[in-house]
C-alpha positions as CSV (number, residue, x, y, z in Angstrom):
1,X,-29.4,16.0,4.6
2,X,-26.3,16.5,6.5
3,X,-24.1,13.7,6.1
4,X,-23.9,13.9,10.2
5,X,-27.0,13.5,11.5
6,X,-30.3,11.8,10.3
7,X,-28.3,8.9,9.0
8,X,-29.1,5.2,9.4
9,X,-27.4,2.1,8.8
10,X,-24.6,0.0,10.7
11,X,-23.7,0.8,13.9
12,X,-26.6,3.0,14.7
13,X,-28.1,2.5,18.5
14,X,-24.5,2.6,20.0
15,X,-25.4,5.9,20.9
16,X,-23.6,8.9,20.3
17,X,-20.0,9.4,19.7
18,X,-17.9,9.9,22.9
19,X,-15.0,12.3,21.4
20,X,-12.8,15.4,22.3
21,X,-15.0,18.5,20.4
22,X,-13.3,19.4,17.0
23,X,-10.6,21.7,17.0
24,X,-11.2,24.8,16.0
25,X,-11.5,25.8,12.2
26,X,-7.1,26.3,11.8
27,X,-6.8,23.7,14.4
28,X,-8.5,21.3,12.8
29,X,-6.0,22.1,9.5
30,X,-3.1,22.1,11.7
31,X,-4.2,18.1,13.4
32,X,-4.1,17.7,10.2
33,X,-1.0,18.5,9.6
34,X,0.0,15.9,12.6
35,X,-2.1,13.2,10.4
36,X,-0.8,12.9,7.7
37,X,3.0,13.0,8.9
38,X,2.0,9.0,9.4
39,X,0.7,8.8,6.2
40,X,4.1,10.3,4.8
41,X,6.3,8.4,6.8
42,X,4.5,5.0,5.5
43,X,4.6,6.1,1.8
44,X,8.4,6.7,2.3
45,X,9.3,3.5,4.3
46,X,7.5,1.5,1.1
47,X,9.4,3.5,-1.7
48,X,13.1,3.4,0.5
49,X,12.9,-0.3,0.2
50,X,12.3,-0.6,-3.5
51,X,15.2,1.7,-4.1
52,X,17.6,-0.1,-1.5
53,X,16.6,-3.9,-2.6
54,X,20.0,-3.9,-4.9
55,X,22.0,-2.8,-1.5
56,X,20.3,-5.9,0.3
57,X,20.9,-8.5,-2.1
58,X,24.8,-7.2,-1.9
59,X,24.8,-7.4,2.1
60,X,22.4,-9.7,3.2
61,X,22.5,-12.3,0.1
62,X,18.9,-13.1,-0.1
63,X,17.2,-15.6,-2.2
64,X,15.0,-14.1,-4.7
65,X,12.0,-15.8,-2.6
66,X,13.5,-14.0,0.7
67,X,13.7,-10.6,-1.3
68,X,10.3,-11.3,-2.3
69,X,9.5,-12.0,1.3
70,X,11.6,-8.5,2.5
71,X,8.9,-6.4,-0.1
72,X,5.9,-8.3,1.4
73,X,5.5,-9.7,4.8
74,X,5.0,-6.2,6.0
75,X,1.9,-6.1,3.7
76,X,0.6,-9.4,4.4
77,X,1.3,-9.1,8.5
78,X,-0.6,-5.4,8.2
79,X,-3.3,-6.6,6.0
80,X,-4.4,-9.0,8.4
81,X,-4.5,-6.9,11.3
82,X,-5.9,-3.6,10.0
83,X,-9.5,-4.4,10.6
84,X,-8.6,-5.8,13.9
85,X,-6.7,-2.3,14.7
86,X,-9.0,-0.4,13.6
87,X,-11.5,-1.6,15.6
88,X,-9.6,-1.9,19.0
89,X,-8.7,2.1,17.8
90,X,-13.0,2.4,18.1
91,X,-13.1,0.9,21.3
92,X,-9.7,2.5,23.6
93,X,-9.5,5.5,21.3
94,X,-7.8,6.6,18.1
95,X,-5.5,8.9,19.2
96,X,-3.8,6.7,21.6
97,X,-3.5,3.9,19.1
98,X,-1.9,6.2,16.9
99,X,0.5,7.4,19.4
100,X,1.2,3.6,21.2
101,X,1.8,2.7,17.0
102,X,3.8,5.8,16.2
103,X,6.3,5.0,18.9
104,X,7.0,0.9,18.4
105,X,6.8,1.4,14.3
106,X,10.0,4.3,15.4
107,X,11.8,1.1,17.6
108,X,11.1,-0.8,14.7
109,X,12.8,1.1,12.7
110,X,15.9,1.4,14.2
111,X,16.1,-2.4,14.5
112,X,15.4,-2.7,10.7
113,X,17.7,-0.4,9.9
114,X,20.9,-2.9,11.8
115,X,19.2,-6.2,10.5
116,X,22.3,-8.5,9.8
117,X,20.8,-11.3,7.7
118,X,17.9,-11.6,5.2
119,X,16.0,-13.8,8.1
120,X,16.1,-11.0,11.0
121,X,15.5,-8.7,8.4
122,X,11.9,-10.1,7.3
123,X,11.2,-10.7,10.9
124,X,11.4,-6.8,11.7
125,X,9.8,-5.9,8.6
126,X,6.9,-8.1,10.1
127,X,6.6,-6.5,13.3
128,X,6.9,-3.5,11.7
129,X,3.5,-4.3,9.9
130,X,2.3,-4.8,13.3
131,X,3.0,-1.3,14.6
132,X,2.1,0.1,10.9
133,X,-1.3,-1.6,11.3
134,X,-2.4,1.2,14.0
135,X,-1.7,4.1,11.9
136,X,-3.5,4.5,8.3
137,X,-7.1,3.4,10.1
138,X,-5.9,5.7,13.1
139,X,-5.3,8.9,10.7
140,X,-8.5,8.2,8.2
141,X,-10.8,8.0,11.4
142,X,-9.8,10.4,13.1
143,X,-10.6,13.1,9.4
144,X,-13.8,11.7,10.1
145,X,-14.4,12.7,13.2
146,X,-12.4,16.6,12.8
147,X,-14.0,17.6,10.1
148,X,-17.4,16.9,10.0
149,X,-17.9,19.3,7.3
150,X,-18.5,16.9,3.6
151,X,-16.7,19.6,1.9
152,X,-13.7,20.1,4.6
153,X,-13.7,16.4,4.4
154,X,-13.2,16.0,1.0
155,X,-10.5,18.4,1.0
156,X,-9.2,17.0,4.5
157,X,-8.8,13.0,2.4
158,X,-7.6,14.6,-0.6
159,X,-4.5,16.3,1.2
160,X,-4.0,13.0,3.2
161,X,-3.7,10.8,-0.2
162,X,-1.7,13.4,-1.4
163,X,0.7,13.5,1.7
164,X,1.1,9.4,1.0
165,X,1.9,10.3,-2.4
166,X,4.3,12.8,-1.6
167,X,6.0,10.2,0.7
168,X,6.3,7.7,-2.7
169,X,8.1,11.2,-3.6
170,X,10.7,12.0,-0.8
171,X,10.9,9.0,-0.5
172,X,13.1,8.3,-3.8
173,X,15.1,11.5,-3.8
174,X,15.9,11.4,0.2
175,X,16.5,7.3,0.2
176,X,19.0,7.7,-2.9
177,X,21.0,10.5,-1.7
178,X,21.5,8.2,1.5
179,X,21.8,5.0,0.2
180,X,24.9,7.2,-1.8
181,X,26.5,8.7,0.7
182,X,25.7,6.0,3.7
183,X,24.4,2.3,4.1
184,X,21.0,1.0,3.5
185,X,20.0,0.9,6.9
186,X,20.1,4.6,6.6
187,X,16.6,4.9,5.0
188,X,15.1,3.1,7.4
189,X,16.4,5.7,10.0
190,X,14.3,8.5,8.5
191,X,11.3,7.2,9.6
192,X,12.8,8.4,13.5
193,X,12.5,12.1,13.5
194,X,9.1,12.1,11.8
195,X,7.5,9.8,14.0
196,X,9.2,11.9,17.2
197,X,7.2,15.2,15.7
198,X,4.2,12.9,15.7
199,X,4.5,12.0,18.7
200,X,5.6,15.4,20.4
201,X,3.1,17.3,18.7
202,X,0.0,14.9,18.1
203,X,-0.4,14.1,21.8
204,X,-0.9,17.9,22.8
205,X,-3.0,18.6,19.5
206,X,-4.9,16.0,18.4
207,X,-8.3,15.1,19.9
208,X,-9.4,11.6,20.8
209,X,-12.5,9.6,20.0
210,X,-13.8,6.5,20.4
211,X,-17.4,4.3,20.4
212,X,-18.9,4.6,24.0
213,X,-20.4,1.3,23.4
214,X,-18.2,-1.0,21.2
215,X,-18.5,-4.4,23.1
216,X,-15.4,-6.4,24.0
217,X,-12.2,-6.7,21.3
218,X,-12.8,-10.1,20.4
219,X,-9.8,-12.1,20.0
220,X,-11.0,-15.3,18.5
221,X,-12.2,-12.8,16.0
222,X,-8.9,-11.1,15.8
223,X,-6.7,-14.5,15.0
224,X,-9.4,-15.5,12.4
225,X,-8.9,-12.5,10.5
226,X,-4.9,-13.0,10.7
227,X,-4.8,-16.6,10.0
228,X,-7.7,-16.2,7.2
229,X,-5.8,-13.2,5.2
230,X,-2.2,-14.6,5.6
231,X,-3.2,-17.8,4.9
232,X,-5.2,-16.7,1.5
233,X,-2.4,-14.8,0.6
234,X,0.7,-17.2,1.5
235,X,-1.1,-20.1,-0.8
236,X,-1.4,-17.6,-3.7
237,X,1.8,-16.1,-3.4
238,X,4.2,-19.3,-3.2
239,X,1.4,-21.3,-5.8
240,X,2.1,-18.1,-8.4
241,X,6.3,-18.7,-7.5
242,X,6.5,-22.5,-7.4
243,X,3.7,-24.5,-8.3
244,X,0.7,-26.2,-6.4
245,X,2.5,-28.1,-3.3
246,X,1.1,-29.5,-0.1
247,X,1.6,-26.5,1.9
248,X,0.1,-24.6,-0.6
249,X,-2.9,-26.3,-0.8
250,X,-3.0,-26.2,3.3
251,X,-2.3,-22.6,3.5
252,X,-5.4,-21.8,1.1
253,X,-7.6,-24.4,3.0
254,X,-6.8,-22.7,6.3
255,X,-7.5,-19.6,5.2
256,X,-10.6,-19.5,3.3
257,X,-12.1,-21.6,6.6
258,X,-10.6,-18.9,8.4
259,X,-12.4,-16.0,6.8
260,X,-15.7,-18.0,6.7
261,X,-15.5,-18.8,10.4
262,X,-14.6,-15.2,10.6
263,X,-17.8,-13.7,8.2
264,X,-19.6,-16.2,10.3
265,X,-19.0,-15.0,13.7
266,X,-19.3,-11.8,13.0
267,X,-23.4,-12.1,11.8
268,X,-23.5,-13.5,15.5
269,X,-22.0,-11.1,17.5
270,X,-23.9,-8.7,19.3
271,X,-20.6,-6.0,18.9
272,X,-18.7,-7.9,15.7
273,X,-14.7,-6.9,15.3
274,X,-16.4,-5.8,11.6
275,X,-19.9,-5.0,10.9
276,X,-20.8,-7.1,7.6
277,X,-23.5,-4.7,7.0
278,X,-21.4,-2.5,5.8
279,X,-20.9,-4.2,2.9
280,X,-25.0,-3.8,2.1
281,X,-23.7,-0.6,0.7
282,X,-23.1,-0.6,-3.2
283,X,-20.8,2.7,-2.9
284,X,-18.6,1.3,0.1
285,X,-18.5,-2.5,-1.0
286,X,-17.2,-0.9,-5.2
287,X,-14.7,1.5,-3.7
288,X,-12.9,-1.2,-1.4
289,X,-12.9,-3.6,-4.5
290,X,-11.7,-1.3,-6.7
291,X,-8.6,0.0,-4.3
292,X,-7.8,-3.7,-3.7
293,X,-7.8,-4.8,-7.8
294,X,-6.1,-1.0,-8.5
295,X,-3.2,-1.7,-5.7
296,X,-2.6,-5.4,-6.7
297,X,-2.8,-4.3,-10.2
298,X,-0.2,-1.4,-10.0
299,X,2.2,-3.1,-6.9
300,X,4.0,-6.0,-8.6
301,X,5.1,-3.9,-11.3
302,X,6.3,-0.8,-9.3
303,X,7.9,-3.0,-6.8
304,X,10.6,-3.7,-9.7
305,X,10.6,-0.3,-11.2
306,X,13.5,0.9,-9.4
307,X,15.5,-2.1,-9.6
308,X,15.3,-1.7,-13.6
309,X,16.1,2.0,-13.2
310,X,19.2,0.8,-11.4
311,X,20.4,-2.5,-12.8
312,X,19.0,-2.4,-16.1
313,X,19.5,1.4,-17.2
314,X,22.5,1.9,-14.5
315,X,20.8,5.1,-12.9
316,X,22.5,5.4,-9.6
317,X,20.1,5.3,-6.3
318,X,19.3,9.1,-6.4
319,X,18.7,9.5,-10.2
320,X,16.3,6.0,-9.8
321,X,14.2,8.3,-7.3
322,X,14.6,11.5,-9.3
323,X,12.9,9.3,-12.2
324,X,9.9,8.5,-10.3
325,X,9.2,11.5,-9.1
326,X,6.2,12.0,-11.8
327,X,4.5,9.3,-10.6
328,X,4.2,11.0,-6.8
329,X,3.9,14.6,-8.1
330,X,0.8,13.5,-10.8
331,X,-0.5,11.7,-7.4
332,X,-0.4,14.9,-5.3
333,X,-2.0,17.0,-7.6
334,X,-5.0,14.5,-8.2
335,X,-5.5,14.0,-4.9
336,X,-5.6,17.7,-4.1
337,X,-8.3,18.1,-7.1
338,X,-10.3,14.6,-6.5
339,X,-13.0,16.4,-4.1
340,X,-13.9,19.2,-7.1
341,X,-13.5,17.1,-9.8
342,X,-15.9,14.3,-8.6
343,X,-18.8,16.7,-7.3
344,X,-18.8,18.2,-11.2
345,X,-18.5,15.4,-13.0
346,X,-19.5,12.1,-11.1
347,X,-18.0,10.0,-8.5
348,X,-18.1,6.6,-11.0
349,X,-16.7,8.6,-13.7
350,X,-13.7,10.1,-11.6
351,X,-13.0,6.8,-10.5
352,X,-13.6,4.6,-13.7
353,X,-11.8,7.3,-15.8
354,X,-8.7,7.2,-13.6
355,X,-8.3,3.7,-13.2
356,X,-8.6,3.8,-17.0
357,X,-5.9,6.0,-17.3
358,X,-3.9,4.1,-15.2
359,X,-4.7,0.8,-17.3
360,X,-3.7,1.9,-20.5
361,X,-0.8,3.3,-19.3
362,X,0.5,0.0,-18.1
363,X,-0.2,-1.4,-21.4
364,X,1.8,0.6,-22.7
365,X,4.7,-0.8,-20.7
366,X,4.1,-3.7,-22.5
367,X,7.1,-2.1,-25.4
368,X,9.3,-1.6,-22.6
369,X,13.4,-2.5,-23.3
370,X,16.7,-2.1,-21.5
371,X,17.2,1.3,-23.9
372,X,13.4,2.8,-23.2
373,X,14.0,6.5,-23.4
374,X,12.9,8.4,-20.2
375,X,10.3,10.7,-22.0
376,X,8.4,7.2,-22.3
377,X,9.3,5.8,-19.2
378,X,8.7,9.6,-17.3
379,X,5.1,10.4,-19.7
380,X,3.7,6.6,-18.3
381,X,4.5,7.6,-14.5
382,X,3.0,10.8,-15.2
383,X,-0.2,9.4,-16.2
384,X,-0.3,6.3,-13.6
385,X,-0.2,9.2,-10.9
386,X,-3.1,10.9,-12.6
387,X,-4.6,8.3,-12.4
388,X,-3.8,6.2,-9.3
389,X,-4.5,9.7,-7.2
390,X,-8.2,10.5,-8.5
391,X,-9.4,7.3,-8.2
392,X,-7.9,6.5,-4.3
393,X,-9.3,9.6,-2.9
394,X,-12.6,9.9,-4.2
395,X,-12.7,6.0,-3.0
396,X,-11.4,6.8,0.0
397,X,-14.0,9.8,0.5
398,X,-17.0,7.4,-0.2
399,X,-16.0,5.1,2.3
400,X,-15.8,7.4,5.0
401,X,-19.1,8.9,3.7
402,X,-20.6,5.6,3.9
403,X,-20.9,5.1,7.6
404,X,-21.6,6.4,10.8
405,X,-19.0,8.2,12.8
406,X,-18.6,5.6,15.1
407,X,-17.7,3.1,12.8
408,X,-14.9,5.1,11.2
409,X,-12.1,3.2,12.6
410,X,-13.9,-0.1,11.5
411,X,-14.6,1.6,8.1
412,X,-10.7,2.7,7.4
413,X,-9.5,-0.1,8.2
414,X,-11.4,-2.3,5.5
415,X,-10.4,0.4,3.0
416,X,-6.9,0.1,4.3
417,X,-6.9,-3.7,4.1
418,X,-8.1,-3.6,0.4
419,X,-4.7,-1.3,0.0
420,X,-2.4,-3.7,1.6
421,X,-3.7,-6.7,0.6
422,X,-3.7,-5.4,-3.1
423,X,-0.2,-5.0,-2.1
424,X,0.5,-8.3,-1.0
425,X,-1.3,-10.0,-3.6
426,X,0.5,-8.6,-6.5
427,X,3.6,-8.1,-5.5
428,X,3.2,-12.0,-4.7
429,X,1.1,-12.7,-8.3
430,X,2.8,-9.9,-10.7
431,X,6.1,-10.3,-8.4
432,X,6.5,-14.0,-9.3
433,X,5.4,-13.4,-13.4
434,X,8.7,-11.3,-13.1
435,X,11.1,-13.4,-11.6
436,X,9.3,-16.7,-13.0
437,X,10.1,-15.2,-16.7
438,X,13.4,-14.1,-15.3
439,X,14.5,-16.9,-13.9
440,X,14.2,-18.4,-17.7
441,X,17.1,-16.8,-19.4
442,X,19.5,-19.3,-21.2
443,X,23.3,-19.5,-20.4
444,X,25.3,-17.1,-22.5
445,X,28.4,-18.9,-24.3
446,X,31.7,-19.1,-22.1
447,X,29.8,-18.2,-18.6
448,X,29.7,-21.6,-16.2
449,X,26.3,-23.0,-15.8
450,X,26.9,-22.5,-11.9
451,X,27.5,-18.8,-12.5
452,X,24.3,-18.6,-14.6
453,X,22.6,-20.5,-12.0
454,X,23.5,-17.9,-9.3
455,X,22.5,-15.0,-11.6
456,X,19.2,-16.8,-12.4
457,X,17.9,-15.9,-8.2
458,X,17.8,-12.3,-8.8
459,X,18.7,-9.7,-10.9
460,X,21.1,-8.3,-7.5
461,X,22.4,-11.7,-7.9
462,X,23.4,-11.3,-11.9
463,X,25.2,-8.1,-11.4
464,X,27.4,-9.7,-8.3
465,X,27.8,-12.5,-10.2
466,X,29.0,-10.8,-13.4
467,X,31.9,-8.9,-11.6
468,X,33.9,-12.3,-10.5
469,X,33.6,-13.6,-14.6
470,X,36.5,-13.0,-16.4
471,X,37.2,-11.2,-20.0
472,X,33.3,-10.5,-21.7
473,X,31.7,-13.7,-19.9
474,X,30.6,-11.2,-17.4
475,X,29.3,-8.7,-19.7
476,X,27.0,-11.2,-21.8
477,X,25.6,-12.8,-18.7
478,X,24.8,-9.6,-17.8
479,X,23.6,-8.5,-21.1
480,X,21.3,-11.4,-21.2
481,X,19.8,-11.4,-17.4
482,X,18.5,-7.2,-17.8
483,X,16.9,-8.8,-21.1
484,X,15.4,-11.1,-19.6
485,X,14.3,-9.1,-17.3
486,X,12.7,-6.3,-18.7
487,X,10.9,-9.1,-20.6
488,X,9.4,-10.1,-17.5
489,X,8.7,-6.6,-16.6
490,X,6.4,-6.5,-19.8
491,X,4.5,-9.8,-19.0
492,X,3.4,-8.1,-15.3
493,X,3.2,-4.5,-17.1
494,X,1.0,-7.0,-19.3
495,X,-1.4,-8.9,-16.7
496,X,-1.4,-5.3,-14.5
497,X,-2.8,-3.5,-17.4
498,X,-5.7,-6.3,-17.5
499,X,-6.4,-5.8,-13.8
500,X,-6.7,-2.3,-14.0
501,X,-9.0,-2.4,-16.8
502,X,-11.3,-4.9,-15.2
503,X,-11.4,-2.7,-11.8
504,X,-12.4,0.6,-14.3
505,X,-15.4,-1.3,-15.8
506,X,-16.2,-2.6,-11.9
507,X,-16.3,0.9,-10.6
508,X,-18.0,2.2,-13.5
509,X,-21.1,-0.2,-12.5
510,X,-20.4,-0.8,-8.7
511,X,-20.8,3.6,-8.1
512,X,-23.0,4.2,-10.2
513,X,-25.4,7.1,-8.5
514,X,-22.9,7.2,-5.5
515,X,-22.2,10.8,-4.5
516,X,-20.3,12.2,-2.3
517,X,-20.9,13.3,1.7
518,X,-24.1,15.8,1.3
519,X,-22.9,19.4,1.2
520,X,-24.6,22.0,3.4
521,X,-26.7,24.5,1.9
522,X,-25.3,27.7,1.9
523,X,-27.1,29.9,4.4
């Protein structure tokens, strides 16, 4: 059966989808094209702050909760609102969401890129997870819709994971060479002329679509989804950093009665924000659980990759990116095979086996020192893009195969919440085993215990601390804080590796008999 037509399940009886015909066959290839310069342009703004988090902690002085907050209050702000996006994309159309998006996450941007203290700085990150919400359901939806081909499709979601890898790989090289020739605002700055071609371009090119029959946008609906995920995620994050406290226990009691008020309402509404039969579906309910454990698993640890390139090994900004290029590049070329390799082997298997690559791998960190040879170091990335890139595409694929067309936006967006809230969660759970093992190092003879006190907020902290010590005091407190920190690198290499393993044998059972959209029979 075509995956197009004869279908039931969610959403059905909305009548058909009101949409823009699909481009012609190189039209479609050159939207596209248009797509997935979003995509790229989020992939670089996450890697350009990894890489730049040493030039922050110099300028803007954060605490090592604020730099914590800097990596993730864009995640936790966009995880809450994707599924809200995604379906307020369904009802006034995906293309102009995209566009409205494209053009505040560019103002952003610029903003971001002259913050002036570590507080202004998290606050334009935030808003920038605002605007970033409209774009990944946007792009993913709008696939859906242009190629309604299963085997175009497949292709189509493989060459936009691998465009979102390839940003985690311009990202390094082109956010290095700037933050060594310029400030750190600089990488933020890139993110202008790519979001000016998507704008230019996409508006003449791309089609728009939408559900003729949505319902209203429920906003009650919208701020239970907001205050349930941030809230979920704020009492895990500051429990993992400091400990069970009263606001702790009040953030996580807020919002798990926010998400059941939310899961509630929605089995009321006649046209919900998000359709909870969705989650009927084995294949869609295994491949948003195992993007969410494979994310969280992964983020914590890659989060402080490039600060232990820098401060640890002493790499400078471009060689840091330069060294996690296999990572990206393994990605790219997964992503670009994910579609051939599932429908001849098995859509579990591709899935379970690449998380399992990516688990073992991690483990493997678990030997990492300060003097790790690259081959090590370069072999592990490798393999983790392998990995990482099979397993997020053919995921991805199923979940747009899973439901009807005009429940795409709806769809992506719960696919794209798993991702960000993955995110959120372990740079907050794996983020904090870092710095909580870091923040245990012992003061080295003849260093103050004020200077070692100031070193023990973050590893940015150590090295500016190191420089005002006089004779080797300097040198030992340094000597002991990238010890101490590439122990904690090992613990969350450690609990990540666990994670990973966990969401392989989940897939394993959760797809089991899923297949990919039905290919036509060739005439």
């Amino acid at each position: 059966m075509n995956s197009e037509s004869g279908r039931s399940g969610p959403g059905d009886g909305h009548g058909q989808l009101t949409a823009e015909p699909p481009p012609a066959s190189r039209l479609r290839w050159v939207a596209l094209g248009v797509l997935v310069l979003a995509v790229l342009l989020v992939g670089i703004d996450v890697t350009v702050l990894g890489l730049a988090a040493p030039f922050l902690s110099e300028d803007l002085r954060p605490s090592s909760t604020q730099l914590l907050w800097i990596g993730d209050v864009y995640s936790f702000v966009i995880a809450g609102l994707l599924v809200s996006m995604g379906s307020l994309g369904d009802r006034i159309g995906r293309k102009k969401l995209l566009l409205t998006g494209s053009v505040a996450f560019g103002a952003l941007s610029l903003l971001t890129a002259y913050a002036t203290s570590a507080e202004t700085m998290i606050l334009w990150r935030a808003l920038m997870g605002v605007a970033g919400a409209t774009l990944m359901p946007s792009t993913l939806a709008l696939i859906r819709n242009i190629f309604p081909d299963p085997r175009e499709r497949s292709l189509a979601v493989g060459i936009w994971g691998a465009m979102t890898a390839a940003g985690t790989a311009v990202g390094p090289v082109i956010g290095g060479f700037l933050l060594e020739h310029y400030w750190w605002g600089s990488v933020f700055l890139i993110n202008l002329p790519v979001m000016a071609v998507l704008v230019v371009v996409g508006s003449k090119l791309l089609p728009e679509s939408r559900n003729p029959s949505p319902g209203p946008w429920d906003l009650p609906s919208v701020a239970l989804s907001m205050v349930g995920i941030i809230g979920v995620v704020y009492a895990v994050k500051e429990a993992a950093a400091y400990g069970v406290r009263w606001d702790v226990v009040a953030g996580a009691v807020v919002g798990v009665a926010a998400l059941i008020a939310f899961v509630r309402r929605q089995l009321r509404l006649p046209s919900p924000l998000l359709d909870m039969r969705l989650f009927r579906n084995r294949g869609f309910t295994g491949a948003v659980l195992a993007d969410l454990l494979t994310i969280l698993g992964l983020s914590g640890l890659v989060f402080f990759l490039s600060q232990f390139f820098q401060m640890v090994q002493g790499r400078t900004p471009f060689q840091a990116g330069l060294a996690e290029l296999p990572a990206a590049l393994g990605s790219v070329a997964a992503g670009l095979a994910a579609g051939y390799v599932a429908r001849r082997t098995s859509v579990r298997g591709s899935v379970a086996g690449g998380l399992l690559a990516v688990g073992l791998s991690l483990g493997a960190c678990t030997w990492l020192q300060p003097s790790t040879g690259y081959w090590l170091l370069g072999s592990v990335l490798l393999v983790v893009g392998l990995g990482a890139g099979l397993a997020f595409t053919v995921t991805s694929d199923v979940i747009l195969s899973a439901v009807p067309k005009e429940q795409a936006g709806a769809a992506s967006a719960v696919s794209e919440t798993a991702y960000e809230l993955g995110a959120a969660l372990g740079i907050a759970l794996l983020g904090s085993v870092v710095t909580g093992v870091y923040r245990t190092f012992e003061t080295p003879p003849g260093v103050p215990e004020n200077s070692a006190e100031h070193a023990r907020h973050s590893l940015g902290e150590a090295v500016e601390t190191a420089r005002t010590l006089p004779g080797g005091a300097g040198g030992r407190l340094l000597d002991v804080a990238q010890d101490t920190f590439a122990e904690g690198l090992r613990f969350g290499a450690g609990f990540g590796a666990v994670i990973l393993l966990a969401a392989a044998g989940l897939a394993w059972h959760l797809l089991r008999d899923q297949k990919l959209g039905d290919v036509p029979q060739e005439q």
